[in-house]
C-alpha positions in Angstrom: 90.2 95.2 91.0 89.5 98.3 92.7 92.7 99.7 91.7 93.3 98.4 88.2 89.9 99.0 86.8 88.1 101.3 89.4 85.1 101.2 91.7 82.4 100.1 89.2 83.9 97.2 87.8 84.7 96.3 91.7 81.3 96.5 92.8 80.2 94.8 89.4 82.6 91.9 89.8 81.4 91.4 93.5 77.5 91.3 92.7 78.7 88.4 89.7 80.9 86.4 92.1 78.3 86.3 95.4 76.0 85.3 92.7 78.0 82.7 91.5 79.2 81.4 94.9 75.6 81.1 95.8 74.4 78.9 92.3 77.0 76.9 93.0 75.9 75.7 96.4 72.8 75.7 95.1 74.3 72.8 92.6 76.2 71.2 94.7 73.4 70.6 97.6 71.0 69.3 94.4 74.0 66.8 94.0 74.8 66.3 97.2 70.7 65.2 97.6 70.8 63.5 94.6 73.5 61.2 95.9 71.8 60.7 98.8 69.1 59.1 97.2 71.2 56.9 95.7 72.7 55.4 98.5 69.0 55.1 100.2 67.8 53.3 97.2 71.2 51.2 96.9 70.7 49.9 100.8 66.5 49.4 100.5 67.4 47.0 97.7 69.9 45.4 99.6 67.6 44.8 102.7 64.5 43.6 99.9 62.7 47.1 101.0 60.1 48.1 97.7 61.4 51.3 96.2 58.1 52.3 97.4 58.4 51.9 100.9 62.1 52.8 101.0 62.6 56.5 102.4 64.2 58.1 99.1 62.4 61.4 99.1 65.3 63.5 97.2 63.4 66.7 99.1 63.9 65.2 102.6 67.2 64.0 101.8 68.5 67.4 100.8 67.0 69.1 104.2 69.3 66.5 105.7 72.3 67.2 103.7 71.6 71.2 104.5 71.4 70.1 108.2 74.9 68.8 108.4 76.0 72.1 106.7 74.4 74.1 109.4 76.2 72.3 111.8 79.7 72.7 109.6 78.6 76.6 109.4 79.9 77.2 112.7 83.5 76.8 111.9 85.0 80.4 111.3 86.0 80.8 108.1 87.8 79.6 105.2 91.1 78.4 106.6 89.3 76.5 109.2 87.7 74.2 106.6 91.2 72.8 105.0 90.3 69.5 106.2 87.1 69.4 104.8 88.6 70.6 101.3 91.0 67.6 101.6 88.5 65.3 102.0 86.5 66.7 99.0 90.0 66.5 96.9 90.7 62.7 97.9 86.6 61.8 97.3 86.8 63.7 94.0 89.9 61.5 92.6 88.2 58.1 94.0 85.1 58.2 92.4 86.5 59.8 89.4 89.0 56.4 89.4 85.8 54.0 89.9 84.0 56.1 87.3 86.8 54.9 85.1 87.1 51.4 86.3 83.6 50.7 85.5 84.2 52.3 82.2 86.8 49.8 81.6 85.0 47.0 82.8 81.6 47.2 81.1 84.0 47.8 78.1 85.8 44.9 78.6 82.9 42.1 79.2 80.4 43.8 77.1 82.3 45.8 74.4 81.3 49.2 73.2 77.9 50.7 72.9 75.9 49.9 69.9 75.5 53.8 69.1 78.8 54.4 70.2 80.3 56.0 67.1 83.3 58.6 66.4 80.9 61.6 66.1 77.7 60.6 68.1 74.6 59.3 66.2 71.9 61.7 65.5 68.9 61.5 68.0 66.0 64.0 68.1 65.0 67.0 65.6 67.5 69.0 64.6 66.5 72.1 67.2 66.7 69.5 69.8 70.0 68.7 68.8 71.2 71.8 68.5 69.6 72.5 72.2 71.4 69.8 73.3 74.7 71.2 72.0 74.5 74.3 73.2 73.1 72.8 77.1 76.5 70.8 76.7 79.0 73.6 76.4 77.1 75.3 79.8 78.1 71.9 81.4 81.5 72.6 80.0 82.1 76.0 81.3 81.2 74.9 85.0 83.2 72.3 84.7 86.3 74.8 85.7 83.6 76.0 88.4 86.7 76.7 91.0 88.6 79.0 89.2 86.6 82.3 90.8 88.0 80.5 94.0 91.6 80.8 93.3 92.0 84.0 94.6 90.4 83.6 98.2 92.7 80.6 98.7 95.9 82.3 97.4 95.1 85.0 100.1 95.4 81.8 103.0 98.6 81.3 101.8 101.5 81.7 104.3 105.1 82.9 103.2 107.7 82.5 102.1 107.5 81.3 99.2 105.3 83.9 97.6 101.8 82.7 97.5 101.3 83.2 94.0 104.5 80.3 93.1 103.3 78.4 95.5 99.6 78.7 94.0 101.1 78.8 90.5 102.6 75.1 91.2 99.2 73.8 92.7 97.0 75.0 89.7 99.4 73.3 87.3 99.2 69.8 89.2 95.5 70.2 89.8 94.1 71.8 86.8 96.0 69.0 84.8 94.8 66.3 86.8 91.4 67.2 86.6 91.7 67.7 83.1 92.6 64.3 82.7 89.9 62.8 84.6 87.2 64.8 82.4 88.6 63.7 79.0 89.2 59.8 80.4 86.0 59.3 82.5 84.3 61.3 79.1 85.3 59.1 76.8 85.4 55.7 77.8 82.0 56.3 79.6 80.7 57.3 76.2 82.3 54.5 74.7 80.8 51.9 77.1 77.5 52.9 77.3 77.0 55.3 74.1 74.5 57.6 74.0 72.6 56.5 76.9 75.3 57.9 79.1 73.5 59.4 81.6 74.4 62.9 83.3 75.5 61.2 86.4 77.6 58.3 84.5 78.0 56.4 88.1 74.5 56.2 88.1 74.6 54.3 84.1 75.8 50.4 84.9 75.1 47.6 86.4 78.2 45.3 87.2 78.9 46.5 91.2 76.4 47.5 93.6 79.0 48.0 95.7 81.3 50.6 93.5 78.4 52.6 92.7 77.6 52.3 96.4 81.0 53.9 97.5 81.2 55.9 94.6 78.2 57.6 95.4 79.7 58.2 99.2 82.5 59.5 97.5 80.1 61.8 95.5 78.6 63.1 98.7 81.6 63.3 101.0 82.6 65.7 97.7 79.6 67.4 97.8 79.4 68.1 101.7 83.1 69.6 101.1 82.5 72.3 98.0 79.3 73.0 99.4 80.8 74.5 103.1 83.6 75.9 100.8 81.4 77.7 98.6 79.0 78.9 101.2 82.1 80.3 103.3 83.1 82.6 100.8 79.8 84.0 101.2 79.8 84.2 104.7 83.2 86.3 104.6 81.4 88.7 102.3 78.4 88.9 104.7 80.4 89.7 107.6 82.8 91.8 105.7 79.4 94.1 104.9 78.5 94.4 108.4 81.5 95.4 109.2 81.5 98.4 106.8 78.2 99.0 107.4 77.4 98.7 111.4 80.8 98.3 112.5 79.7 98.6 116.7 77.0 95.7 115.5 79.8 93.8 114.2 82.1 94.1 116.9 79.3 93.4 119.9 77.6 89.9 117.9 80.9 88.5 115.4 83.9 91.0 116.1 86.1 91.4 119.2 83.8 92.4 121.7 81.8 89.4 121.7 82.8 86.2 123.7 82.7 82.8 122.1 79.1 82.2 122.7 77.7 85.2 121.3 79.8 84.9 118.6 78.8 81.2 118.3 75.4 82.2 118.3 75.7 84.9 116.0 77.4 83.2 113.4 75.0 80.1 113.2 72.1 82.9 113.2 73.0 84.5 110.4 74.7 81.2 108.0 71.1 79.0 108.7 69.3 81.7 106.7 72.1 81.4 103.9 71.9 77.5 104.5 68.1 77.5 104.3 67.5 79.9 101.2 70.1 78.1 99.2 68.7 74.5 100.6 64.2 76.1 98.9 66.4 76.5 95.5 68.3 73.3 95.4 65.1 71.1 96.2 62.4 72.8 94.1 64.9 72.1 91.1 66.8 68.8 91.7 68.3 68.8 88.2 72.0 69.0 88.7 73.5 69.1 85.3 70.9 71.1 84.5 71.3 73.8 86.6 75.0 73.6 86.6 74.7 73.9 83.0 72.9 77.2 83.3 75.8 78.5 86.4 78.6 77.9 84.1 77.0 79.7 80.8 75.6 82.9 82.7 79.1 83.3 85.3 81.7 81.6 82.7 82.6 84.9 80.6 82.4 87.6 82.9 84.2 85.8 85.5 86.8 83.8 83.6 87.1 85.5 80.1 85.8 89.2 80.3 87.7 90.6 83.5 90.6 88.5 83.3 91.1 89.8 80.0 90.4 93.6 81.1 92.6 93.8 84.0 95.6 92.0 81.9 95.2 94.5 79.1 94.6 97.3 81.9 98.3 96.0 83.8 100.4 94.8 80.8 99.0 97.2 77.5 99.1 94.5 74.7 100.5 95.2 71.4 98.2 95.9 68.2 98.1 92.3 67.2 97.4 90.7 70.5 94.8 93.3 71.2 92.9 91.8 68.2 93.5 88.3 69.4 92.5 89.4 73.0 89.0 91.1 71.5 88.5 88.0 69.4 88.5 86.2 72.6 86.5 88.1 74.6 83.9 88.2 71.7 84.0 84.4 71.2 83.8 83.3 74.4 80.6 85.7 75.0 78.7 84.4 72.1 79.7 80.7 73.6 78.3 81.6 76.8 75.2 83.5 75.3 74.0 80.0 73.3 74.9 78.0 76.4 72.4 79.9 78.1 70.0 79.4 75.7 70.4 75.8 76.0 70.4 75.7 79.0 67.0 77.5 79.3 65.0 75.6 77.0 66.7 72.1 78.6 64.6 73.5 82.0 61.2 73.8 79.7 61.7 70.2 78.6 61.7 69.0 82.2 
């Protein structure tokens, strides 16, 4: 970036990304609460405890989630984490697959929704429809919430081969995947339960306690995973400023003059008050589709369309034609984003 588009842009692109990184864990930690309570509700019923005796505080349950991700905060960086983001991978595809199995099933013994219909049934005033539309293509755009993240995990990559065939390869199989999980677990959830679907579509049937049950593990095992992975790319930019900034600092608490203790020390220090500023956020506002409606519409252009775009145009000068096609785009996408926001701000004043 620095040497394709200059210093402004770089220091531009940096403020967008650390902000995105940061509503993302934000996200993730409402989800990973929100999961939580699931699974406390799920066993209170199984043990004949009253909702309203049953510990289920969604507020408490997220402190505990950020707990465990203090503790993960004291592994070093990125690379050191590859286990957890294997574990988030494989919990991603399994309850993605029971997501689909009960899709299947409560199409199977029940048959479609009532109001399940090619093109949706209208619901609400028009405005709220419209609303609803535009809060819909936020949740869209941050669906794709990893792409920013390519590029920190290209640069783990050992060679040969060249990182980027070898990331190349590993978008291609995972993008595609994960694109056919949306459009499948989409539509047959819509079809099954029509247009009560709701945001969390494990949380919509009733036909195994114990599906949703490990579902919903799955769902947090996912969450504890993109949460440390998220939060690490923050850390590296942390300790990358104090480095440029107080270097001697640096070196005596994180760098090489410190022993493992201090550095221990040091790093849990500084990661807690990360951990505990994104932890306030995520359980004053425990609406995750919400939020991550309003992530993906405000970070979804610049980061995705707008500099992408820039720095292609910048390396490989496009011909007259698909400069046109290149501004029609970037414009597109911009006014996509710009009602996505818009939605998504007026779906926080109906809470």
């Amino acid at each position: 970036m620095l040497h394709i588009l200059g210093r402004r842009h770089q220091i531009a692109l940096t403020v967008i990304q650390l902000f995105y990184f940061a509503m993302i864990a934000i996200t993730y930690t409402t989800a990973g609460g929100t999961s939580m309570q699931f699974i406390a509700e799920t066993a209170c019923e199984w043990r004949g405890i009253q909702v309203g005796s049953c510990f289920n505080s969604v507020v408490l349950l997220t402190i505990i989630f950020s707990a465990l991700q203090i503790v993960l905060n004291l592994l070093p960086n990125l690379e050191s984490v590859w286990w957890i983001s294997a574990m988030g991978a494989f919990c991603s595809y399994l309850y993605s697959t029971i997501a689909l199995i009960l899709s299947a099933w409560q199409l199977a013994t029940h048959g479609m929704a009532s109001d399940t219909t090619l093109i949706g049934v209208e619901g609400g005033t028009p405005t709220q429809r419209a609303f609803g539309m535009f809060q819909a293509l936020g949740n869209l755009a941050f669906a794709w919430s990893c792409t920013p993240l390519i590029t920190s995990i290209q640069s783990t990559l050992k060679e040969p081969p060249k990182a980027v065939v070898s990331m190349g390869k590993t978008v291609t199989a995972s993008f595609g995947t994960t694109a056919f999980f949306y459009t499948t677990v989409a539509t047959t959830g819509y079809a099954a339960l029509g247009s009560s679907v709701p945001g969390d579509v494990l949380t919509g049937f009733s036909l195994s306690s114990e599906l949703e049950l490990l579902a919903n593990i799955a769902v947090l095992l996912h969450m504890v995973a993109a949460v440390q992975i998220y939060t690490q790319s923050l850390f590296e930019a942390a300790e990358a400023a104090l480095e440029a900034k107080a270097p001697h600092l640096f070196a005596r608490v994180l760098g090489g003059d410190a022993n493992k203790a201090t550095k221990l020390v040091g790093r849990l220090a500084y990661r807690s008050v990360i951990t505990v500023g994104v932890t306030a956020i995520a359980a004053s506002v425990p609406h995750f589709s919400l939020f991550g409606g309003l992530v993906g519409a405000l970070t979804f252009w610049p980061l995705s369309v707008f500099y992408p775009i820039m720095m292609h145009k910048t390396v490989f000068p496009p011909s007259e034609k698909r400069k046109v096609l290149l501004v029609g785009i970037n414009v597109l996408m911009l006014a996509v984003c710009i009602l996505a926001t818009i939605g998504s701000i007026y779906a926080f004043t109906q809470i």
